[in-house]
C-alpha positions as CSV (number, residue, x, y, z in Angstrom):
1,X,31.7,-16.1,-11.2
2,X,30.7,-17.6,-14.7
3,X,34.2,-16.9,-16.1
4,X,35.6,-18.4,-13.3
5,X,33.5,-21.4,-13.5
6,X,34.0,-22.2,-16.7
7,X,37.2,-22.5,-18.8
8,X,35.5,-22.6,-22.0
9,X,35.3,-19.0,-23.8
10,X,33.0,-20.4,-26.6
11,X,30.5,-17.6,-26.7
12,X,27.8,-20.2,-27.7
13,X,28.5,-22.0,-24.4
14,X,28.7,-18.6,-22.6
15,X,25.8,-17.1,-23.7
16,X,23.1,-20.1,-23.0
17,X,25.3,-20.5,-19.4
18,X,24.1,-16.4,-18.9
19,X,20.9,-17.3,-20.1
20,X,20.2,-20.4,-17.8
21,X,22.6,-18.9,-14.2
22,X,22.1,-15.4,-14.4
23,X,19.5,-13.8,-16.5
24,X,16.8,-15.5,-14.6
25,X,17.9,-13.6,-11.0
26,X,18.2,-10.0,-13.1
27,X,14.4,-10.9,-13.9
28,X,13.0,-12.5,-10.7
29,X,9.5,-10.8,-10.0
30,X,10.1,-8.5,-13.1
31,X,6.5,-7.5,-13.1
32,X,6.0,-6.6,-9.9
33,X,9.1,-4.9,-9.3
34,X,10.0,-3.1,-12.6
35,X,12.8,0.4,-11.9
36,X,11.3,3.3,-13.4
37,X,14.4,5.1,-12.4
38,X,17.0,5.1,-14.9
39,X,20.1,4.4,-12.5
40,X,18.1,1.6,-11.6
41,X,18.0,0.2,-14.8
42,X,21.5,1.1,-15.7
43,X,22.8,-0.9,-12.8
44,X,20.8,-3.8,-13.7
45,X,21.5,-3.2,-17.4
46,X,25.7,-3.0,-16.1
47,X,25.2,-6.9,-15.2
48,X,24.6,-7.6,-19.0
49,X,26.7,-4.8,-19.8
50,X,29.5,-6.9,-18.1
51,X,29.1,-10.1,-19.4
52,X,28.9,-9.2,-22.8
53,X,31.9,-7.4,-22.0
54,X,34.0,-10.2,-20.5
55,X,33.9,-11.9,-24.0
56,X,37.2,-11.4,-25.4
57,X,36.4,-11.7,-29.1
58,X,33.5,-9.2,-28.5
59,X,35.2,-6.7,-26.6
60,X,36.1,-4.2,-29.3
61,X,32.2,-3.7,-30.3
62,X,29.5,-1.1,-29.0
63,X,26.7,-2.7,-26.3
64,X,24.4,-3.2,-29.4
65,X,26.6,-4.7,-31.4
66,X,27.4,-6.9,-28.6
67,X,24.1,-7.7,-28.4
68,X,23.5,-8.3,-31.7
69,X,26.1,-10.7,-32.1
70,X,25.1,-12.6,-28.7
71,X,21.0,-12.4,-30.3
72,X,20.0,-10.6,-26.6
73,X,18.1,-8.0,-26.1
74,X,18.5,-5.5,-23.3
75,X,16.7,-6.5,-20.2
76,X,14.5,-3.0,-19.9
77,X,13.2,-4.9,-23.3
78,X,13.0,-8.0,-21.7
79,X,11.1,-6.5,-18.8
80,X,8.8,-4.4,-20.9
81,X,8.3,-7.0,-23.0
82,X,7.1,-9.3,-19.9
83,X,4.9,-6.8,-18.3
84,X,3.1,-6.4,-21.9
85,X,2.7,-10.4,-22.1
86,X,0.8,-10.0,-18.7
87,X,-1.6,-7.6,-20.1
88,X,-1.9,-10.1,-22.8
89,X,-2.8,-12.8,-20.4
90,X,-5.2,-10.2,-18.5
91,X,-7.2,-9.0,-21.5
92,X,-7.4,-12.6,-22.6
93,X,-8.7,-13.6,-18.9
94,X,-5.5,-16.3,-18.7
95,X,-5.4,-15.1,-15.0
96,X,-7.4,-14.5,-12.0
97,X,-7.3,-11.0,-12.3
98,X,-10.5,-9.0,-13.8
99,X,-9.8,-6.9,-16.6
100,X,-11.9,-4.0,-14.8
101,X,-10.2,-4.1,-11.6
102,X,-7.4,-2.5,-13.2
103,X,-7.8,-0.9,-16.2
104,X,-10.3,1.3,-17.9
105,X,-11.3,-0.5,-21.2
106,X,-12.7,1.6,-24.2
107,X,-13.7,0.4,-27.7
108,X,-11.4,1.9,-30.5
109,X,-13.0,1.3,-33.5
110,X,-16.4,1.1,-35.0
111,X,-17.5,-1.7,-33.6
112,X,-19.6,-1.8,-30.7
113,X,-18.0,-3.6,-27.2
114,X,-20.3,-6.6,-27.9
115,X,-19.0,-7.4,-31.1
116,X,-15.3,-5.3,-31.3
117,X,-12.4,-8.2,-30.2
118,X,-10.2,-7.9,-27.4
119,X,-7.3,-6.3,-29.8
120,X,-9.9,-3.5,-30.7
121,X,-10.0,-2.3,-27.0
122,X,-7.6,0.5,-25.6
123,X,-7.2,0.6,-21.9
124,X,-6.4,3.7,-19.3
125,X,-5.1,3.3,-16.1
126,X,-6.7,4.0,-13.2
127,X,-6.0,7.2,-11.4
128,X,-3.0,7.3,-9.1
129,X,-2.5,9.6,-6.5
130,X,1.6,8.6,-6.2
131,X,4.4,8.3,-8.2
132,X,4.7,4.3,-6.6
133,X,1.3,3.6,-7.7
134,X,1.9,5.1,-11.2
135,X,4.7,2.7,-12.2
136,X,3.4,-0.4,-11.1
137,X,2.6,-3.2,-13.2
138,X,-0.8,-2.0,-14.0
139,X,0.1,1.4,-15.3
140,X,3.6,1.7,-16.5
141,X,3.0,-0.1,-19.9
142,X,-0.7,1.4,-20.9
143,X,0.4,3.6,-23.6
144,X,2.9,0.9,-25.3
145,X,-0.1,-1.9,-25.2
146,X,-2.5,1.2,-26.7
147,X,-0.2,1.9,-29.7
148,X,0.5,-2.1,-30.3
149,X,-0.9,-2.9,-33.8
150,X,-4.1,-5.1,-33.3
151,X,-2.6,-8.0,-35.3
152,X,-0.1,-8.4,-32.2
153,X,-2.8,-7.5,-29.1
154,X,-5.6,-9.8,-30.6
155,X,-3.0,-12.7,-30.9
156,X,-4.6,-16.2,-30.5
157,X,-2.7,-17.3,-27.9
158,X,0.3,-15.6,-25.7
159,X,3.0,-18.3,-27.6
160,X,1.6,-15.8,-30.5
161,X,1.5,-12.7,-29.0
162,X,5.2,-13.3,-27.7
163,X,6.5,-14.6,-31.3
164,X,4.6,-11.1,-32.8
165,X,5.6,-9.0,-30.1
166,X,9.3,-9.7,-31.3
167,X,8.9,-7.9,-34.5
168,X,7.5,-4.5,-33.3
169,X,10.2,-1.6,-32.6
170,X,9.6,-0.7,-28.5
171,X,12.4,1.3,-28.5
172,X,10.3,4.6,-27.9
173,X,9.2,2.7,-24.7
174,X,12.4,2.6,-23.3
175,X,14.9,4.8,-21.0
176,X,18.3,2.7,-21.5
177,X,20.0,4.4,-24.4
178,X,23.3,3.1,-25.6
């Protein structure tokens, strides 16, 4: 529907009209309903796929190099990327959730909790007795957010944890391989 709604194929004008129509339905409630199932993710990841796809002076290129024309990332990324902003938020007590309703927090360096920062804490999950419980929102991400450098998890502000989040390599985090 966006290439029939538009006449332009500037991929500038292409890629923000993706951005603004249809990215934001793929990611709708992304971190409460996250697949853990890879054909899940593929057919959501086939919606980008698509797109980037449809661009006629892009056609000729792999996914990734698709990608890295258009400056996208994958929406698994996207998605993990969200879920480990929430745990930002959490830790940092920007939401009404208590930390140790959740998660598990122990102190991972030698300081002691009253003095170690918020970065210097790893978490563990609860226990989960199904596999629907293990991948929600509260689980799926522990070990990624446990193997973040502290520079990115004690971030001043989630703006900052966002912008440092950017530069670390998730990519052993993911299923979607292309």
């Amino acid at each position: 529907m966006l290439f029939r709604g538009f006449s332009t194929r500037n991929i500038s004008l292409l890629r923000h009209a993706y951005i603004t129509f249809i990215r934001p339905i793929l990611e709708y409630a992304s971190n409460v309903w996250n697949p853990h199932l890879l054909k899940h993710v593929n057919a959501l990841e086939r919606v980008q796929r698509h797109f980037t796809k449809r661009i006629t002076v892009l056609c000729n290129l792999s996914y990734g190099e698709r990608l890295a024309c258009l400056e996208l990332d994958t929406l698994e990324c996207r998605r993990l990327k969200a879920n480990l902003t929430l745990y930002y938020k959490i830790m940092h007590n920007l939401t009404p959730w208590p930390i140790e309703r959740y998660f598990n927090i122990s102190v991972h360096s030698r300081h002691t909790r009253l003095t170690a920062s918020v970065g210097d804490f790893h978490i563990s999950a609860r226990f989960c007795r199904t596999v629907a419980y293990q991948n929600n929102c509260f689980h799926r991400c522990v070990s990624c957010w446990n193997h973040l450098p502290s520079t990115v998890t004690s971030a001043t502000s989630s703006k900052q944890f966002r912008n440092a989040l950017a530069h670390v390599d998730l990519t052993n985090y993911l299923q979607y391989r292309f």
